[in-house]
DRENPATOR-294011 format. One record per residue (C-alpha): y, z, x; residue number from 1. Coordinates in steps of 0.001 Angstrom, whole numbers, plus 500000, padded with zeros to 6 digits. Layout:
# residues N
<<Y, Z, X>, NUM>
...
END
This chain:
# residues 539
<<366757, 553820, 688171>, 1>
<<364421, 553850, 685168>, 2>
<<365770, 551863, 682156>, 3>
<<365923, 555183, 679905>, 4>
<<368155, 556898, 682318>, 5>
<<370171, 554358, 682106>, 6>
<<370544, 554015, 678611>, 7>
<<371044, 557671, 678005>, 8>
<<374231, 557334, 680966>, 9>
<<375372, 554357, 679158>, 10>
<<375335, 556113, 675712>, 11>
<<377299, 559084, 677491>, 12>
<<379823, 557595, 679265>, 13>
<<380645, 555188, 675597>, 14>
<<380464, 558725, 673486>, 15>
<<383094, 560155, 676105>, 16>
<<385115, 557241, 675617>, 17>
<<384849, 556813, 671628>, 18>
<<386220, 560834, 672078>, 19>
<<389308, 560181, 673926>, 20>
<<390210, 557623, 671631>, 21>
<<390126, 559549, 669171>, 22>
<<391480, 562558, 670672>, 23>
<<394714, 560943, 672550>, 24>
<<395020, 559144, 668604>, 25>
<<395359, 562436, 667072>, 26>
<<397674, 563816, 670168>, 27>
<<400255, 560917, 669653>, 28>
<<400238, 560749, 666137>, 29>
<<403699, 561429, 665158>, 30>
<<403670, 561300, 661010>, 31>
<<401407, 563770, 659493>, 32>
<<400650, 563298, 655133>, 33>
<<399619, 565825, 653048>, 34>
<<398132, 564896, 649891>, 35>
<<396684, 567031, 647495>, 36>
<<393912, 564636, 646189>, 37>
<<392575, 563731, 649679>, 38>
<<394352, 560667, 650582>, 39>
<<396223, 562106, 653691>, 40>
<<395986, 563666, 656934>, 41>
<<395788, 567690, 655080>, 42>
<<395679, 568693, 651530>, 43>
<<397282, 571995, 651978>, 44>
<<401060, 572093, 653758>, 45>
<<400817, 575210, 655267>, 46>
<<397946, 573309, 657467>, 47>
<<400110, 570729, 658027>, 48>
<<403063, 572844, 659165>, 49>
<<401188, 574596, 661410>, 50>
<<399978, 571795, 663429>, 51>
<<403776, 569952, 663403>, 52>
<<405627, 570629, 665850>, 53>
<<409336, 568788, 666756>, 54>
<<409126, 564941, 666884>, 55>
<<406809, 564706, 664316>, 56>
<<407430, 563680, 660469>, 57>
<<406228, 565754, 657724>, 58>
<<405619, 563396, 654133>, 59>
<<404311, 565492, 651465>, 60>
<<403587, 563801, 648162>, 61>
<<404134, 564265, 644995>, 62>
<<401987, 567189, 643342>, 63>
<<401804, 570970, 643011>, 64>
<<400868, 572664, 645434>, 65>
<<399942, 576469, 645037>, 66>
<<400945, 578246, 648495>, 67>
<<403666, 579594, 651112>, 68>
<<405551, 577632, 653096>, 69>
<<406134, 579304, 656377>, 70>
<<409557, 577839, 657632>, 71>
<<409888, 576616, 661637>, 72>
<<412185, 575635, 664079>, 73>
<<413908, 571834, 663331>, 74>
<<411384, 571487, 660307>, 75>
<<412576, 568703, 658536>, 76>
<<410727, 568136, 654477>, 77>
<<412085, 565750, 651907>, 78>
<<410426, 565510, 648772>, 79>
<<411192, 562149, 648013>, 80>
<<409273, 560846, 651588>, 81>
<<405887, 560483, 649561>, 82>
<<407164, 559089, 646744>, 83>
<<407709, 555123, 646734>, 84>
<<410831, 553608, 645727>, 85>
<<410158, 552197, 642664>, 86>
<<409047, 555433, 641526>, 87>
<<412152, 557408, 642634>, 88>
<<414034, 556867, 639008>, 89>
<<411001, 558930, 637737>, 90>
<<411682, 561419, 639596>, 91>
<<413151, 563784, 635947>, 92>
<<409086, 563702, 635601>, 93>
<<407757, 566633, 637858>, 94>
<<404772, 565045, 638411>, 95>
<<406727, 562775, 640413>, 96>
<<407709, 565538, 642756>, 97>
<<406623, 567583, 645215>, 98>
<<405752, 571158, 644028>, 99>
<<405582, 574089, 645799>, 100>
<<404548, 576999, 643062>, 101>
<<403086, 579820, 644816>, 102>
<<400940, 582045, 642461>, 103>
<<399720, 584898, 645023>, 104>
<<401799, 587588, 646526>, 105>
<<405340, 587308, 648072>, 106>
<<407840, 584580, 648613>, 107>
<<406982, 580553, 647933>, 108>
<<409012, 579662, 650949>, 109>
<<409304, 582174, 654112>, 110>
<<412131, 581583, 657018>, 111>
<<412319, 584249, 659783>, 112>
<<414100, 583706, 663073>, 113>
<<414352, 579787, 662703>, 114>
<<416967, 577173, 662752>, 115>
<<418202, 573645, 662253>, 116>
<<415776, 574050, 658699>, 117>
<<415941, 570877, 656244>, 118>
<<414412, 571209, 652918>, 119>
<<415326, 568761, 650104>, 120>
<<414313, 566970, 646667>, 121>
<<411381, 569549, 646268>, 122>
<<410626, 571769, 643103>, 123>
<<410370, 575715, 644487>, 124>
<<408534, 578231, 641887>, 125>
<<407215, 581841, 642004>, 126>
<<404624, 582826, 639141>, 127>
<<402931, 585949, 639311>, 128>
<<405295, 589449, 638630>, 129>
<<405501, 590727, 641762>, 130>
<<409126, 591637, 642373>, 131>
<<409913, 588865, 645081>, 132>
<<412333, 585798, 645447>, 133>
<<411145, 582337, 645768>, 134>
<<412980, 581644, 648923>, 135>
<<413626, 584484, 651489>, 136>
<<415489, 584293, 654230>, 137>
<<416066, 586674, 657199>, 138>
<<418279, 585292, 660429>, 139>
<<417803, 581434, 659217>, 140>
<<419731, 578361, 659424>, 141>
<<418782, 576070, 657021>, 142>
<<420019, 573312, 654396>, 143>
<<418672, 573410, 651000>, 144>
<<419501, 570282, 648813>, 145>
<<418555, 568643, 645549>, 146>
<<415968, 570914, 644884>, 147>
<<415221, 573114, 642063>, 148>
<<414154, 576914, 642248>, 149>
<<413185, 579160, 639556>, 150>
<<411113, 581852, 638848>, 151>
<<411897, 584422, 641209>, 152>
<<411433, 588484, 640129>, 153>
<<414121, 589097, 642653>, 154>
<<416140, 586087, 643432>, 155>
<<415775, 582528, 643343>, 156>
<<417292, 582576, 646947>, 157>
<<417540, 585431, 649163>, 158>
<<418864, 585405, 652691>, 159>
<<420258, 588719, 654990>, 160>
<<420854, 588475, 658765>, 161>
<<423172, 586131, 659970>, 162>
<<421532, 582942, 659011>, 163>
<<423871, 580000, 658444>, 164>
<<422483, 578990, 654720>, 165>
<<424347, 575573, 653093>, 166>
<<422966, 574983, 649480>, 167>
<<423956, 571604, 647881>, 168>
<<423341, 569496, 644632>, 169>
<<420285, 571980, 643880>, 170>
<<419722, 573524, 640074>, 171>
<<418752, 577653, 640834>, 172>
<<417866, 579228, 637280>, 173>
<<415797, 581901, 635478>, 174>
<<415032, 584107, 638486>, 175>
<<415248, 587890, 637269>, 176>
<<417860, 589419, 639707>, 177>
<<419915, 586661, 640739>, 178>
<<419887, 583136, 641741>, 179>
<<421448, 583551, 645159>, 180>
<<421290, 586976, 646553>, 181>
<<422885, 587503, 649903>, 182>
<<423168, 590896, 651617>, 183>
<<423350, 592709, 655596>, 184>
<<425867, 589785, 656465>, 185>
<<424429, 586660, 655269>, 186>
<<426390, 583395, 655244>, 187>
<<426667, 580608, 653266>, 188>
<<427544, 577717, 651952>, 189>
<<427164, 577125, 648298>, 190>
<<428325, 573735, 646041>, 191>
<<427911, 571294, 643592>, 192>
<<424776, 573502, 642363>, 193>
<<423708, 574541, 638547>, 194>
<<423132, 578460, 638634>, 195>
<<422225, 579016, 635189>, 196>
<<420203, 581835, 633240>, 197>
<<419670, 584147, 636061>, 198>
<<420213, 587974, 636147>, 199>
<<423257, 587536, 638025>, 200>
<<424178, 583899, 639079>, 201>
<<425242, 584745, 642729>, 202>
<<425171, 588398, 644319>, 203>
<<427059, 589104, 647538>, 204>
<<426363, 592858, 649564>, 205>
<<427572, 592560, 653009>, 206>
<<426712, 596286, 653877>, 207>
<<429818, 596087, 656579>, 208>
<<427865, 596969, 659635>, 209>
<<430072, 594038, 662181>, 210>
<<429300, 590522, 662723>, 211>
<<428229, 588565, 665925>, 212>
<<431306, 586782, 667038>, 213>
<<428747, 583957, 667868>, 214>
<<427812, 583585, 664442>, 215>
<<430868, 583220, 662813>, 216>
<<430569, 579282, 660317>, 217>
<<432309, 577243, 658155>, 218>
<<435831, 578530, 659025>, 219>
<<437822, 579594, 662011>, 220>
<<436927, 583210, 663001>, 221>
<<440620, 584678, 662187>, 222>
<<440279, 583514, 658926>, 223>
<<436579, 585933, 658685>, 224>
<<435203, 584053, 655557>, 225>
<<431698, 585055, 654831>, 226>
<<430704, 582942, 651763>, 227>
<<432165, 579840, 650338>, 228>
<<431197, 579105, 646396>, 229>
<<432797, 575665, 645647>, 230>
<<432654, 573465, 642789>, 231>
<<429399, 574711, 640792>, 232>
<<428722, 575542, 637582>, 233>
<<427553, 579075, 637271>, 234>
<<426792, 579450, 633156>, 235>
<<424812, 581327, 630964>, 236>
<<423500, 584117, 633476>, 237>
<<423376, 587807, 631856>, 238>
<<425147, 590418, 634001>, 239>
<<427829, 588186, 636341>, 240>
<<428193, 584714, 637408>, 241>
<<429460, 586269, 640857>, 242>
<<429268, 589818, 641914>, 243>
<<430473, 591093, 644859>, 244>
<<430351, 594719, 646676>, 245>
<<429535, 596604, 650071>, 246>
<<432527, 594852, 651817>, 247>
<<431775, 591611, 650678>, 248>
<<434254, 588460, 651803>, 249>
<<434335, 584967, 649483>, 250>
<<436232, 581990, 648916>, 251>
<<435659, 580976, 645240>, 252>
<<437030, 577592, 644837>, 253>
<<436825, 575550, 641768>, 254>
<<434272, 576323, 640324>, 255>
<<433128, 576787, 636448>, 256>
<<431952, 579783, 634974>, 257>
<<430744, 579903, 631274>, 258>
<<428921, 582046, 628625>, 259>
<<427814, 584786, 631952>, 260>
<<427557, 588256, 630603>, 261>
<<428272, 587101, 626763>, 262>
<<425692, 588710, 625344>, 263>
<<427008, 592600, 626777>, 264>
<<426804, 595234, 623727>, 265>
<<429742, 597330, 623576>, 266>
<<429300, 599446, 620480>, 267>
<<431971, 599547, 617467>, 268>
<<435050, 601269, 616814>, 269>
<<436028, 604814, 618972>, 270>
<<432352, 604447, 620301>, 271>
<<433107, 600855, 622126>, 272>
<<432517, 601049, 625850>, 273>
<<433548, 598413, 628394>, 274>
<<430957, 597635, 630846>, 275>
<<432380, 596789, 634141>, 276>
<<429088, 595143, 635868>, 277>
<<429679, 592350, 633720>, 278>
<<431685, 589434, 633910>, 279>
<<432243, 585773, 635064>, 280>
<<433237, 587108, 638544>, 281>
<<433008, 591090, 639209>, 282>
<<434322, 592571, 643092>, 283>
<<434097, 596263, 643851>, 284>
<<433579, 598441, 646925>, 285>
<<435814, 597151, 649306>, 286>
<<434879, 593303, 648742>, 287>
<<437501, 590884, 648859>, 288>
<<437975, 587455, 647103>, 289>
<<440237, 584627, 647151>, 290>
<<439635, 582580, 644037>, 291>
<<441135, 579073, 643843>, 292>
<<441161, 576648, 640551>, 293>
<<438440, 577954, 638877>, 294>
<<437556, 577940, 635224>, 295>
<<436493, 581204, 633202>, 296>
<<435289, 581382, 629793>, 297>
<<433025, 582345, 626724>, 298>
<<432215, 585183, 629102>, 299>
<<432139, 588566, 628011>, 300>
<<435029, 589457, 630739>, 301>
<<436607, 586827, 632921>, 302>
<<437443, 588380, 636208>, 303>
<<436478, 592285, 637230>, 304>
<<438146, 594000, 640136>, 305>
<<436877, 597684, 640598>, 306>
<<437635, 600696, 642870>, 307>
<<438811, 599299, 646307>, 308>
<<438283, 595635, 645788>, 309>
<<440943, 593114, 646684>, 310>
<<442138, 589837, 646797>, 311>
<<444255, 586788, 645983>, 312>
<<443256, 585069, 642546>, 313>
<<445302, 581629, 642259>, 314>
<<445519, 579125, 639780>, 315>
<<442220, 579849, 637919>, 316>
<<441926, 579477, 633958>, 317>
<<440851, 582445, 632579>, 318>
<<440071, 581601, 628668>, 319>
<<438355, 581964, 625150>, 320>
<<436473, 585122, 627047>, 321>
<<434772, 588014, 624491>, 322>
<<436780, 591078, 625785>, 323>
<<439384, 591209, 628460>, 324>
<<440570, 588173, 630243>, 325>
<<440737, 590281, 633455>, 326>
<<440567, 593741, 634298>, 327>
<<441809, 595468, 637403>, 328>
<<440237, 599270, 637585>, 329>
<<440813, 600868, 641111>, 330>
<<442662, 601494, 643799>, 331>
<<442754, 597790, 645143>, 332>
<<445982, 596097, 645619>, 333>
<<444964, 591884, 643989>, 334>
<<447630, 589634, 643519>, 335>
<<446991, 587295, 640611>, 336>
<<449448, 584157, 640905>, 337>
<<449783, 581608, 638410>, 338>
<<446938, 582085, 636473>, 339>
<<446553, 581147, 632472>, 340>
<<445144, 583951, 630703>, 341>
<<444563, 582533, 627275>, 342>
<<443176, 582466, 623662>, 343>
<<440757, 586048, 625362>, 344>
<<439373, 587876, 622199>, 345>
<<440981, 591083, 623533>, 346>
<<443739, 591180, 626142>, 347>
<<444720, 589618, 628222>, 348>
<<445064, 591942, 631521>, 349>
<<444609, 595459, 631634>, 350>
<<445316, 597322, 634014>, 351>
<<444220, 600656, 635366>, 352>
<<443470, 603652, 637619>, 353>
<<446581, 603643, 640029>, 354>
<<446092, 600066, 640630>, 355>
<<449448, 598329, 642510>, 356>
<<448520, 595051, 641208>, 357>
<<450558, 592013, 641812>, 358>
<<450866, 589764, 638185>, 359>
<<453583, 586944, 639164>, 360>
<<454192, 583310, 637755>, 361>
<<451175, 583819, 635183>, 362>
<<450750, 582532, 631747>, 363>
<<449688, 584909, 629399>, 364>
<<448997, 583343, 626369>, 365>
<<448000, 583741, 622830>, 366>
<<445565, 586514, 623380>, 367>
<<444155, 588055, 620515>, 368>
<<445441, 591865, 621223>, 369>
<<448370, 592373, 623947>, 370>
<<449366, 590375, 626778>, 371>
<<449130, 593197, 629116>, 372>
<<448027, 596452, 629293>, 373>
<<449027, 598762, 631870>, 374>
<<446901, 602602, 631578>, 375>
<<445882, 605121, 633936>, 376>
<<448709, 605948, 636783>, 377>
<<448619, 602113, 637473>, 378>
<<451575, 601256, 639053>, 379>
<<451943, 597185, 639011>, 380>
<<454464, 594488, 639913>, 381>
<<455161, 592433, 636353>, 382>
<<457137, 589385, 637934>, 383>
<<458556, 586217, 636543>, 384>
<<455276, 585836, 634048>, 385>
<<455300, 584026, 630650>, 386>
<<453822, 586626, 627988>, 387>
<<453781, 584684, 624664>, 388>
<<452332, 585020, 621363>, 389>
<<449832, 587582, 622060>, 390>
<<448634, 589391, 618481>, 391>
<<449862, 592140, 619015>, 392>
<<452187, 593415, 621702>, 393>
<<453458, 591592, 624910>, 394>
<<453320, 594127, 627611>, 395>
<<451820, 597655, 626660>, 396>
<<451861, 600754, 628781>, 397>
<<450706, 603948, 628383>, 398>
<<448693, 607214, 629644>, 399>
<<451519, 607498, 632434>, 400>
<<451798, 603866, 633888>, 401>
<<454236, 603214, 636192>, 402>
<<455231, 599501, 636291>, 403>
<<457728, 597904, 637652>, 404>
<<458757, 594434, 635238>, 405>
<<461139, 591925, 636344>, 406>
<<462217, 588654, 635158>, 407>
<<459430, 587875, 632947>, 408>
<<460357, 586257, 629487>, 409>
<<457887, 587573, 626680>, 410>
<<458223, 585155, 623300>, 411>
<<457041, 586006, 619849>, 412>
<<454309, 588350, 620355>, 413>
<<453166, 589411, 617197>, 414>
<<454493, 593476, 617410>, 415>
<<456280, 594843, 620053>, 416>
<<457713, 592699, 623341>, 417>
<<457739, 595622, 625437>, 418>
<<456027, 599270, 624434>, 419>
<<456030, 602227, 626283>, 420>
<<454349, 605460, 625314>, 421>
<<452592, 609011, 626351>, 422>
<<453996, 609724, 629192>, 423>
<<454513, 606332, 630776>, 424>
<<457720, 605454, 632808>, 425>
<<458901, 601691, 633144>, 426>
<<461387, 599792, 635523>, 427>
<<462502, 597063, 633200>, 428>
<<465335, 594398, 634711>, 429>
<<466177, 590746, 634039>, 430>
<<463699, 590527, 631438>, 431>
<<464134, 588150, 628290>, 432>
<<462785, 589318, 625189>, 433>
<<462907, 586597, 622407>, 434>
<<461650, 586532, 618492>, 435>
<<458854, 589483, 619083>, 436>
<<458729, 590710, 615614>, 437>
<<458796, 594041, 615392>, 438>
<<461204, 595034, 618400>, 439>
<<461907, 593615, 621804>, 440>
<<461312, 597215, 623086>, 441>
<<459864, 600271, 621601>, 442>
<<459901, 603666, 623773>, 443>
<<457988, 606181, 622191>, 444>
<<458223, 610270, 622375>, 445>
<<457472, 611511, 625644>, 446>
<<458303, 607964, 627693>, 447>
<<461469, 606869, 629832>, 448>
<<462483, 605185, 632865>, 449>
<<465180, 602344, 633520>, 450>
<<465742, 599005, 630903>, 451>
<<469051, 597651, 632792>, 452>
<<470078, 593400, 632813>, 453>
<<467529, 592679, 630038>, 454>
<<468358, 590053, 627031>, 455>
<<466471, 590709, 623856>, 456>
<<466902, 587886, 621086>, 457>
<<465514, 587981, 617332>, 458>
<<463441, 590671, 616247>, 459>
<<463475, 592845, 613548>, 460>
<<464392, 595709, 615523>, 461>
<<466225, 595162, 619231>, 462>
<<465755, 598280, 620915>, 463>
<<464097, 601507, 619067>, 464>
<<463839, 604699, 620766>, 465>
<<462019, 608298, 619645>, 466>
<<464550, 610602, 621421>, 467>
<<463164, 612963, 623936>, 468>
<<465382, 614294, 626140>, 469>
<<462832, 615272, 629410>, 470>
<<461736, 611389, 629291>, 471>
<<465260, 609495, 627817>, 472>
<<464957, 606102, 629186>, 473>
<<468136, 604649, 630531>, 474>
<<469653, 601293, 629468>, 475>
<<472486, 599521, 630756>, 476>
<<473870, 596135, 630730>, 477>
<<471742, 594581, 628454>, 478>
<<472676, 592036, 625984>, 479>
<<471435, 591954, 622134>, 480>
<<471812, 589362, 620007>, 481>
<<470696, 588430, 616148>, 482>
<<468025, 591300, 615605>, 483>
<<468097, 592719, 612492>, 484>
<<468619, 596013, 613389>, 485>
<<470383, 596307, 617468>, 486>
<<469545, 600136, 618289>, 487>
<<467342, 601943, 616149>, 488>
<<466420, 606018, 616335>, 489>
<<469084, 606460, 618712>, 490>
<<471094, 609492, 618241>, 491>
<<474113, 607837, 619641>, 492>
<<474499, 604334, 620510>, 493>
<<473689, 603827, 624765>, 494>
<<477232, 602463, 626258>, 495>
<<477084, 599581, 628717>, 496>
<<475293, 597237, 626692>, 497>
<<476906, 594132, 625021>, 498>
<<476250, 592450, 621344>, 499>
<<476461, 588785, 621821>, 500>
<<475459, 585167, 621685>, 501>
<<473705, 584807, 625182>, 502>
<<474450, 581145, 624889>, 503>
<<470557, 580086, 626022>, 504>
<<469893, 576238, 627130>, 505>
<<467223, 575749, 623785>, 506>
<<466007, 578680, 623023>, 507>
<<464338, 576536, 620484>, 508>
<<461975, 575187, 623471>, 509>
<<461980, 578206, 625042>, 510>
<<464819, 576901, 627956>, 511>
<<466132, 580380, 628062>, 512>
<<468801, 578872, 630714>, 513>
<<472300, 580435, 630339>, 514>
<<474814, 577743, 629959>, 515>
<<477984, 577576, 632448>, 516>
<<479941, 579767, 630080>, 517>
<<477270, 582302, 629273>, 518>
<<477962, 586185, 629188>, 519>
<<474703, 586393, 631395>, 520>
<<475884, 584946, 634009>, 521>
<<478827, 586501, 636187>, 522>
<<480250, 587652, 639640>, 523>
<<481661, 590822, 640645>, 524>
<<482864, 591392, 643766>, 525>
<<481783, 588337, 645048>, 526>
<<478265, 588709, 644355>, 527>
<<476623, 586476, 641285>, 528>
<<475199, 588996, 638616>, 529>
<<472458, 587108, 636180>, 530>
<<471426, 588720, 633225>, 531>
<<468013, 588253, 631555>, 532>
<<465153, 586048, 633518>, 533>
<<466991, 582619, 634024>, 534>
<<469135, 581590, 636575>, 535>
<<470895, 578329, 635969>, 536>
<<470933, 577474, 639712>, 537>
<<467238, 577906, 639570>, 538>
<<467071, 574521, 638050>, 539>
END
């Protein structure tokens, strides 16, 4: 063989060979880098995602990167992979981080049909003005934590379709719409985030069209819990720091909401409206809520419950709020269960529109105009609540409410304990009324219903009356003691009600126990009678 050919087959077979070296090093490489400046395997990670595949390791580092992330199947990207250790207490510096600010049209980060998604410790950013989120979701499972997202038209996060979505640790503010929008029967899992300065801080529209039973998280399935918000601080965000409708379902535990909504304009005087979008936590149409040890305040309204919506609110602080502590306006049935509605710049609960509200073991405190309101047809359950120095009256109903009030003590509110007018009808029993300045209880012309086993203590005027005989309340068995003045406008004194020392614990420190030898306390025909809202063998 000539000595060219041979060099020439010598040459081929060691190019072949230099090839699948490098070819079978590229195939088993198993950590790809991307790094913006050149000093990686890709400068751009949507190149990089698209040749990873599972097994691999994605390390980005630190930079800003201007493109979409397209989201796939057991893609795994922490942001703090390309940064070295010693640099990681930087990391309040964003050059430090890894940036993903997408300037061109639609979402910075894009998850459709995927699972078992990991994103964390990465900046997320949308900056043009098309009306888009930052992160959208449709059918994903993913885990979003320590990151920070902002920017969004539409919503910081967005997600619809099932997915299983946990958000941890991560700070979501100024995105236009919201900062978590979920909707067509999303799930997630949201705590220990900052959702600050957004449109609405977190917005929940099931549109109740069934869910899989296979995709049923976080709880069992009998308990049908769609969203959990736990432990976050939602502040500062200009409609609602929650909103729920379309048949939305969410457990809201301990969380704090501050300063949402509290820049709402309302108008002055007769021309004031009350805007009932806006709120630390608003649920209408149908949505449901159980709401566990949370804090509400500076808001322009703590808690909003509108036409059908429902649920249990427990324990929560509502406080300090611009308007109305809470307001109930609809045809739901929420049970609100010892609650402290305090120090609210209006009152304290109204409620209205037919509502059957539950209001029992609450502390209604120091609110600026009446403990209560009741308005509208509503027809509420008043039971066993403290209603105490409110400025002006305790409980006030009116415009034909119906409610039924039992064993609640009401205690130096600055008016009236109890006033009923225009049409409104009461069921008043075992109440105890005690140093509310102007009267205990005030019916007005054209009010009535049934005051029976009530105490009133103190004020200037006991009981006070405008006589109408179509709506002539009834009393009976009540006791009276030290007001100024026992019945007043009464045409003749009512019969079955007593005068007398009602022998409290320490009335003093508001112990409104009867003693053993009290006049409150009694039996006939075997049965124990107990007058006013204390029961000595309560204790």
């Amino acid at each position: 063989m000539p000595f060219a050919r041979q060099i020439s087959r010598a040459f081929l077979i060691f190019t072949i060979f230099i090839l699948f070296v490098v070819l079978n090093g590229c195939a088993a490489k198993t950590v790809l880098v991307v790094d913006k400046y050149g000093n990686g395997d890709y400068t751009s990670i949507r190149a990089a995602v698209s040749d990873w595949e599972q097994g691999k390791k994605l390390i980005i580092n630190p930079g800003v990167y201007d493109e979409q992330l397209i989201l796939k199947t057991w893609l795994k990207i922490d942001g703090l992979d390309g940064v070295a250790p010693e640099n990681r207490s930087a990391l309040n510096d964003e050059k430090n981080k890894v940036v993903i600010a997408f300037s061109g049209d639609g979402p910075a980060v894009v998850g459709r049909d995927v699972s078992e998604v990991r994103l964390s410790n990465l900046v997320l950013k949308k900056f043009n003005k098309k009306k888009t989120s930052v992160v959208k979701l449709r059918g994903t499972d993913i885990e979003i934590k320590n990151c920070t997202i902002s920017g969004g038209k539409m919503a910081g996060i967005e997600a619809a379709r099932f997915g299983s979505l946990v958000i941890q640790d991560s700070t979501i503010k100024n995105n236009n719409y919201a900062g978590i929008f979920l909707h067509h029967q999303a799930r997630a899992d949201i705590q220990k985030n900052l959702i600050a300065e957004n449109g609405r801080g977190i917005s929940i529209a099931r549109h109740p069209e069934g869910i899989p039973k296979n995709r049923t998280i976080y709880r069992d399935e009998e308990e049908d819990i769609e969203v959990l918000i736990k432990e976050n601080s939602i502040t500062d965000n200009s409609f609602a720091g929650i909103f729920m409708s379309s048949g939305s379902k969410a457990d809201v535990i301990s969380n704090s909401f501050v300063s949402n909504a509290s820049n709402a304009i309302h108008g002055e005087g007769k021309e004031r409206t009350i805007n009932l979008d806006m709120g630390g936590v608003v649920v209408s149409e149908q949505s449901k809520i159980k709401m566990l040890g949370n804090s509400i305040s500076f808001s322009d309204m703590g808690i909003i419950f509108r036409e059908t919506a429902s649920g249990k609110v427990f324990e929560n602080t509502v406080i300090n709020n611009e308007n109305y502590g809470i307001v109930v306006s609809g045809y739901g049935k929420p049970e609100f269960i010892g609650n402290i509605i305090k120090d609210n710049n209006g009152t304290g609960i109204i409620l209205k529109t037919s509502t059957e509200t539950l209001l029992q073991d609450n502390q209604i405190l120091t609110n600026k105009l009446h403990g209560i309101e009741v308005v509208d047809s509503a027809r509420p359950l008043i039971e066993g609540n403290w209603i105490v120095q409110n400025g002006k009256h305790g409980i006030y109903a009116y415009k034909n409410a119906r409610p039924i009030i039992k064993q609640n003590i009401l205690v130096n509110n600055s008016m009236v304990g109890l006033l009923v007018v225009s049409d409104s009808k009461v069921e008043a029993f075992n109440n105890t009324f005690y140093k509310n300045t102007k009267a205990g209880v005030w019916f007005s012309i054209r009010s009535g219903g049934m005051f029976a086993n009530n105490v009133i203590v103190g004020s200037e005027t006991g009981i006070s009356i405008l006589k109408n005989s179509e709506y002539q309340p009834k009393f009976s068995n009540n006791v009276l003691w030290q007001n100024n003045i026992t019945f007043k406008g009464f045409l003749e004194k009512p019969e079955g009600n007593y005068v007398t020392d009602p022998l409290f614990k320490d009335a003093n420190n508001l112990d409104f126990t009867p003693l053993a030898d009290s006049p409150l306390v009694s039996t006939k025909r075997g049965k124990r009678i107990v007058i006013g809202a204390k029961d000595p063998l309560e204790n």
